[in-house]
VOKE-786373 format. One line per 5 residues: number of its first residue (from 1); their letters; for each residue x negated, y, z of N, C-alpha, C. Coordinates in steps of 0.1 Angstrom, whole numbers. Layout:
residues N
NUM	A	X:Y:Z:X:Y:Z:X:Y:Z  ...
END
This chain:
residues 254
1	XXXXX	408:121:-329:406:119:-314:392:123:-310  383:128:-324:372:127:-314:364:120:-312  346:120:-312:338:110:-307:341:98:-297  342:90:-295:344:80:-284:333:83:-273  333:87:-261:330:89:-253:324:82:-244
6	XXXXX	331:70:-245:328:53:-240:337:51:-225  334:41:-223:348:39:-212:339:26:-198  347:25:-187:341:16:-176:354:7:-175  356:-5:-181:367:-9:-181:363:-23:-171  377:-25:-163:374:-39:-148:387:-47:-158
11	XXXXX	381:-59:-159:392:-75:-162:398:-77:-148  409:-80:-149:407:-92:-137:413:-103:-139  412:-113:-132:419:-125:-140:427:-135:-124  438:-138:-120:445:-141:-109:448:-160:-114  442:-167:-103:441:-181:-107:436:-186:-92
16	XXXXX	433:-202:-96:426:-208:-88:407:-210:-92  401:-200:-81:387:-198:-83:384:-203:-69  382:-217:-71:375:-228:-59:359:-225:-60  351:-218:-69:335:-219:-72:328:-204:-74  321:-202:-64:312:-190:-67:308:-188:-78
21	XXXXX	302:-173:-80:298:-171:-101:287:-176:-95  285:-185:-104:273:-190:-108:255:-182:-112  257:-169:-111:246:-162:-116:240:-162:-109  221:-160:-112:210:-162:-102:213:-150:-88  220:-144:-94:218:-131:-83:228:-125:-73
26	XXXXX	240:-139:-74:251:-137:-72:246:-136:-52  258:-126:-45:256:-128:-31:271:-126:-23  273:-136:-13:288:-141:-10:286:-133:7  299:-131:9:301:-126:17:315:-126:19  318:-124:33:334:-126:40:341:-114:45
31	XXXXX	350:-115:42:358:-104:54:370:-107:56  367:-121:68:377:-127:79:384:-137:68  395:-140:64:400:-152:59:392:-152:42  383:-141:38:388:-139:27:371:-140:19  368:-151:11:354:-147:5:354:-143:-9
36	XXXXX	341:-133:-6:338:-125:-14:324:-127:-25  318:-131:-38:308:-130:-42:307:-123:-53  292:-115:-51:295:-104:-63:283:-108:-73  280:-104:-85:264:-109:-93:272:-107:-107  263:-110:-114:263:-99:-129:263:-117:-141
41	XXXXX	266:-113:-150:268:-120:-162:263:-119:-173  256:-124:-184:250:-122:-198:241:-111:-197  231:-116:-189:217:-106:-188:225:-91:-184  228:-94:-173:234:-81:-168:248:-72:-172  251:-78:-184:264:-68:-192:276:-69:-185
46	XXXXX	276:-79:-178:292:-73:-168:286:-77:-151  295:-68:-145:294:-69:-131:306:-77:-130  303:-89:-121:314:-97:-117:315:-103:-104  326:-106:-97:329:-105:-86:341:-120:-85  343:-128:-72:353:-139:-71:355:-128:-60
51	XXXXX	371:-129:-56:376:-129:-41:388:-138:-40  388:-145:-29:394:-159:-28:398:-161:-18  409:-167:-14:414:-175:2:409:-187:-1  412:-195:12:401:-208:15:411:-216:8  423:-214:2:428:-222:-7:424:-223:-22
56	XXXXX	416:-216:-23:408:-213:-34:419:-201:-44  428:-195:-39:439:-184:-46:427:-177:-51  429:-169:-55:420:-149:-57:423:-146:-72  411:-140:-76:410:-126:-83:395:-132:-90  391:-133:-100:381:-130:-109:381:-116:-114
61	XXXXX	367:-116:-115:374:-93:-120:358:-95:-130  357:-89:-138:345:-81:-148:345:-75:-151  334:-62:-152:335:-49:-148:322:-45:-161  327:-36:-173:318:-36:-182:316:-20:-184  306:-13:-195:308:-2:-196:303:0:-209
66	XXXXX	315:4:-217:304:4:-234:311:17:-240  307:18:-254:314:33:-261:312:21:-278  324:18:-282:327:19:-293:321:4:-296  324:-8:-286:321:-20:-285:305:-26:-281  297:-10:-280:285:-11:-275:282:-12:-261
71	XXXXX	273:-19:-255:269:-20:-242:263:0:-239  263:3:-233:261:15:-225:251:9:-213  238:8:-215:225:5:-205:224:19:-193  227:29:-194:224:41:-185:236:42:-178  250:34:-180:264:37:-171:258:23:-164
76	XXXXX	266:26:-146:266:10:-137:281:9:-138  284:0:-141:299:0:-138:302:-12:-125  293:-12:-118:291:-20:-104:300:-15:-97  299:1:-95:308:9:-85:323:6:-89  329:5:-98:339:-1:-105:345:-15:-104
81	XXXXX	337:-23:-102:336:-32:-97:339:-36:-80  333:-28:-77:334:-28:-61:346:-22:-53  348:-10:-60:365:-3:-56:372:-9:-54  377:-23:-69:388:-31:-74:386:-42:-62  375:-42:-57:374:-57:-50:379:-47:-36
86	XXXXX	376:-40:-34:384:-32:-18:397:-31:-23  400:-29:-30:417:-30:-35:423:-40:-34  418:-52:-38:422:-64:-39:420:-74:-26  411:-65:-13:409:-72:-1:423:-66:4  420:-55:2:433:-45:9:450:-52:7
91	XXXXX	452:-58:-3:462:-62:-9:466:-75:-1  451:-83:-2:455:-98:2:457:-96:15  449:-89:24:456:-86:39:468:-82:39  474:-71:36:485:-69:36:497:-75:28  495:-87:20:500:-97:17:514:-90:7
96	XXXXX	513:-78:1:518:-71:-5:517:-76:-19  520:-84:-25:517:-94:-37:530:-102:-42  537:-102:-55:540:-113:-58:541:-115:-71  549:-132:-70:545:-138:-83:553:-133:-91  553:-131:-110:560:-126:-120:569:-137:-123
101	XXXXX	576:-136:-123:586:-151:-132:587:-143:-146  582:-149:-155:579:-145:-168:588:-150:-178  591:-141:-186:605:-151:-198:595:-155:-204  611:-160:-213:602:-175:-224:601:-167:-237  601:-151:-238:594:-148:-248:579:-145:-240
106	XXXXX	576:-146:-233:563:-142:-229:552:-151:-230  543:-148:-235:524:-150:-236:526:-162:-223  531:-161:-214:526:-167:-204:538:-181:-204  544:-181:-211:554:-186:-210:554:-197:-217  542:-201:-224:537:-213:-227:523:-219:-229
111	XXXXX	523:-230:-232:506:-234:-234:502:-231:-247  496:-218:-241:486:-209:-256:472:-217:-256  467:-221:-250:454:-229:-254:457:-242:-257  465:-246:-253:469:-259:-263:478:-260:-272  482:-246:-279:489:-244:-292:475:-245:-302
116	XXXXX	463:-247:-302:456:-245:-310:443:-257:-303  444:-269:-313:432:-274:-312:419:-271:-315  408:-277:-310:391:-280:-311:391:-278:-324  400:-293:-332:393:-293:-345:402:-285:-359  411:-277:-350:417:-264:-357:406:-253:-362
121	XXXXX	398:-252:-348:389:-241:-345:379:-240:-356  375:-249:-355:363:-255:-363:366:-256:-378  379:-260:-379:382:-260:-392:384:-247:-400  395:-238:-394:391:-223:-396:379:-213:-399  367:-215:-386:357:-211:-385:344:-220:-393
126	XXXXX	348:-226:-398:339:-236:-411:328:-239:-402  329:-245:-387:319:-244:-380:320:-260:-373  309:-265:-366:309:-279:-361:303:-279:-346  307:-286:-336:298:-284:-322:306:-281:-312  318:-271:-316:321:-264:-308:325:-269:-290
131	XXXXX	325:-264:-284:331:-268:-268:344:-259:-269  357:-269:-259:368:-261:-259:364:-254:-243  363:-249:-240:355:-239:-225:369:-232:-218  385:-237:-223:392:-228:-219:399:-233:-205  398:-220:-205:412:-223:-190:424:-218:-191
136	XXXXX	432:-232:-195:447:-227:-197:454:-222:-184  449:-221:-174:460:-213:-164:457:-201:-162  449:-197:-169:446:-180:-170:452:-176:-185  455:-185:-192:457:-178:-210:445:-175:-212  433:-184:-206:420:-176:-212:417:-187:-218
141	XXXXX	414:-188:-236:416:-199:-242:397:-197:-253  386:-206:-252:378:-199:-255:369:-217:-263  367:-216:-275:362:-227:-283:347:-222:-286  336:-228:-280:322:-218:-283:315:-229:-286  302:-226:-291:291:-232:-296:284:-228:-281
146	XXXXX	274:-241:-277:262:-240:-268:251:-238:-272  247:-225:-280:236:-222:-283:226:-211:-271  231:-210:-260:221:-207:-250:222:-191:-251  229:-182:-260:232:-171:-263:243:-162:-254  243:-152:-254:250:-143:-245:266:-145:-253
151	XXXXX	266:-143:-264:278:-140:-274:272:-156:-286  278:-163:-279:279:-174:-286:289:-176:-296  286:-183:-311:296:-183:-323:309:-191:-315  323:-188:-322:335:-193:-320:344:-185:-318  356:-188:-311:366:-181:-309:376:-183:-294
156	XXXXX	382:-171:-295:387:-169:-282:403:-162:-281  413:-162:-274:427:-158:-274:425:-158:-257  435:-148:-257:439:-143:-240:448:-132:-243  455:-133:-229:463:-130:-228:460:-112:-221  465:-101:-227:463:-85:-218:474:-79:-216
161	XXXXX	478:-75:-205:489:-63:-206:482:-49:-205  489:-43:-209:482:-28:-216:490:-19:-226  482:-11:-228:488:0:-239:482:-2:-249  489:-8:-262:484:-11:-274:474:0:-281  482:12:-279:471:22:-284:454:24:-282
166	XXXXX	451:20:-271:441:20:-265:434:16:-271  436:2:-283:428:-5:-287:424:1:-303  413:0:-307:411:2:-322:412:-8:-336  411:-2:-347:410:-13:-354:419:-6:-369  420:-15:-381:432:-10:-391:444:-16:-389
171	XXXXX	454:-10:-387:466:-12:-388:471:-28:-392  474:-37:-390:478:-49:-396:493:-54:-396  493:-68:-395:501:-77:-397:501:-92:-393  503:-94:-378:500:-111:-378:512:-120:-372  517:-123:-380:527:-136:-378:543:-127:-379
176	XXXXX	544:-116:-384:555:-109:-382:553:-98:-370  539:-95:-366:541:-86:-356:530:-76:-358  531:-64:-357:517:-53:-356:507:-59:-351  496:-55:-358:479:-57:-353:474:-50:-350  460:-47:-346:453:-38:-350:436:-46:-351
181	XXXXX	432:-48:-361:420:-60:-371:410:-47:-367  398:-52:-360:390:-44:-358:372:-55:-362  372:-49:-371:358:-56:-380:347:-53:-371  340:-58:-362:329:-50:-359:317:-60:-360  317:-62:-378:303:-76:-378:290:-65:-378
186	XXXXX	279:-71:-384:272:-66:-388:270:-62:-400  260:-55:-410:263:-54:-424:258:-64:-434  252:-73:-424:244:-86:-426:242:-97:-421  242:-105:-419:240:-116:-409:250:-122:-397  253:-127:-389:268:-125:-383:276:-115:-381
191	XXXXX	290:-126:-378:305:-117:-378:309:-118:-362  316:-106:-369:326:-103:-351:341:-94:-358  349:-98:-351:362:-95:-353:368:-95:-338  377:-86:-334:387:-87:-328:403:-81:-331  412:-90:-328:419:-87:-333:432:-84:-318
196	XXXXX	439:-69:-315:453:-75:-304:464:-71:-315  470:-77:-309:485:-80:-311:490:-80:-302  506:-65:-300:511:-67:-288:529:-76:-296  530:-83:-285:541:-93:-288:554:-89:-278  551:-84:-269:563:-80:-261:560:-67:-253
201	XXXXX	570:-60:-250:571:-49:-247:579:-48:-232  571:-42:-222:577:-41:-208:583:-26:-209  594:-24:-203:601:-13:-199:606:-14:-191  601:-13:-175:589:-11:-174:578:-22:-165  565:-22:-168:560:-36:-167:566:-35:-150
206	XXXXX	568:-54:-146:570:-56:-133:564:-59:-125  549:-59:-128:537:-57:-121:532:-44:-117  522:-48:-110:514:-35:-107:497:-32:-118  498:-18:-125:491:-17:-135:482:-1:-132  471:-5:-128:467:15:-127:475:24:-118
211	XXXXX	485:20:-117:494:30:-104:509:28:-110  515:30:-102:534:27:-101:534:42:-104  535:42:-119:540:54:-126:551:49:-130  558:39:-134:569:31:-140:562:32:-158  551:31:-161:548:28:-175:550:21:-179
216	XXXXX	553:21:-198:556:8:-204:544:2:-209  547:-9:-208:528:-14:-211:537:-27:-221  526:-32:-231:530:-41:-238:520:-55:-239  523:-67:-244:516:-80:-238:513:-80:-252  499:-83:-248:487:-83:-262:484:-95:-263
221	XXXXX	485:-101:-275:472:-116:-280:460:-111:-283  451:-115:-273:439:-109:-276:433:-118:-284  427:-117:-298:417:-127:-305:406:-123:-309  392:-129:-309:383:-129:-313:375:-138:-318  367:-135:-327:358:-148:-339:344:-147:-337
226	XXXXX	338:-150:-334:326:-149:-337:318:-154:-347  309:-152:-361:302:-163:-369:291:-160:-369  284:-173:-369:265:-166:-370:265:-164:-384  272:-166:-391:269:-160:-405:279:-157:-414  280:-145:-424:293:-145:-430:287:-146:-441
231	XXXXX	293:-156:-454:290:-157:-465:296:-148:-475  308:-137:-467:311:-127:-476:318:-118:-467  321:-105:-470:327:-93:-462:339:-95:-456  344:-96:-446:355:-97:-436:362:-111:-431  352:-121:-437:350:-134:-433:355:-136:-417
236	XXXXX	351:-130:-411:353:-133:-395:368:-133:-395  375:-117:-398:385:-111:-395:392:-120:-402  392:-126:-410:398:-134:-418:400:-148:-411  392:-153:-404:390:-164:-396:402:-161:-384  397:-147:-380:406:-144:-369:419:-144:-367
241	XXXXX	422:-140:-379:434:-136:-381:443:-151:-379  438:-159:-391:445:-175:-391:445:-181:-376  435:-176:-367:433:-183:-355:446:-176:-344  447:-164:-347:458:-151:-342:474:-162:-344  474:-166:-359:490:-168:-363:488:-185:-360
246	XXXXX	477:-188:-353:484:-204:-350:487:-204:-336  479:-195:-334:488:-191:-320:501:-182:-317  502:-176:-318:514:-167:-326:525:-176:-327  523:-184:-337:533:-195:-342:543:-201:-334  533:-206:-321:540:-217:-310:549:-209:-302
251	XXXX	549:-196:-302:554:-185:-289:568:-189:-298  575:-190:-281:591:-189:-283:593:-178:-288  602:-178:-296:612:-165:-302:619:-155:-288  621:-145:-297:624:-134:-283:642:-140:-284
END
């Protein structure tokens, strides 16, 4: 494939966001039913944005730019950020939106953050302290240490639709379904692992994704480990992996 080039990739996450982002530099702003606040995250690494109705409905979005899991300091991926939020003003006006009714083989289709307890986490991760930080009505499921750090030790599962390819890593195996185990500790001192797994397969997704091309896009478990320290080589991935199949586990059968 070639050098990796690096990429500007926007999250976005569809919930109830009652609370401005919290960052020193965040700045809010309206347009007519609809508020808007934009400001940056973990010493600047993502651009992030709320847009919300006064029922507190919207859009969380973060907006990063790296090459090969690295931050990229010379790309803004602000402007990226800011398109997706005109996209998503554009939408809510025109009220051109709806909800997925999701099967019961789907990611969403059950409680993935409480398929996996606190003192699961910790027990996997040979770790103690942790905070459960998740929010189960996003599938954004996240057990961290409060050490005041940008990339805090612990672990994390969510939910992505996407094109499996996209993602890197070796080839695997988690719970009976393709992986792809992507090691990216250091060669010394803490771990990092991520691991997707796509679990179901849209043909073709019934959302809206990048543009109504009718692509097939597939539903990823997204996992990641974090450890401040690995007492031996692939420790994390190993963590992650067990953390991948207890979640994994609980998902209805197709």
């Amino acid at each position: 494939m070639g050098e990796d080039q690096g990429r500007i990739a926007v999250w976005t996450i569809l919930g109830a966001h009652t609370a401005d982002l919290a960052s020193s530099d965040a700045v809010s702003t309206d347009r007519g039913p609809i508020h808007i606040t934009k400001g940056t995250s973990q010493n600047g690494a993502w651009c992030d944005a709320t847009v919300r109705l006064a029922d507190g409905e919207g859009v969380l979005l973060h907006a990063s730019a790296d090459r090969n899991g690295q931050r990229l300091t010379d790309v803004d991926p602000c402007p990226a950020r800011d398109h997706a939020v005109d996209a998503i003003v554009a939408t809510m006006k025109s009220g051109a939106y709806t909800r997925i009714a999701y099967p019961s083989d789907s990611l969403h289709g059950y409680d993935l953050c409480g398929s996996i307890s606190l003192q699961q986490v910790e027990t996997t991760l040979n770790l103690t302290g942790l905070t459960n930080k998740s929010t189960p009505a996003e599938q954004d499921c996240q057990w961290r240490a409060n050490d005041g750090s940008d990339t805090p030790p612990g672990a994390m599962v969510s939910v992505m639709i996407n094109d499996p390819n996209l993602f890197m890593g070796k080839r695997s195996t988690v719970n009976g379904f393709p992986a792809r185990v992507w090691d990216i500790s250091n060669t010394s001192g803490p771990g990092r692992c991520v691991i997707t797994t796509p679990t179901k397969h849209w043909n073709t997704w019934p959302g809206r994704h990048r543009s109504d091309t009718g692509e097939a896009f597939s539903e990823l478990l997204y996992t990641q480990v974090i450890l401040p320290n690995q007492t031996e080589p692939g420790q994390a991935c190993q963590a992650a992996t067990s953390i991948a199949t207890q979640a994994l586990s609980h998902r209805p059968p197709n």
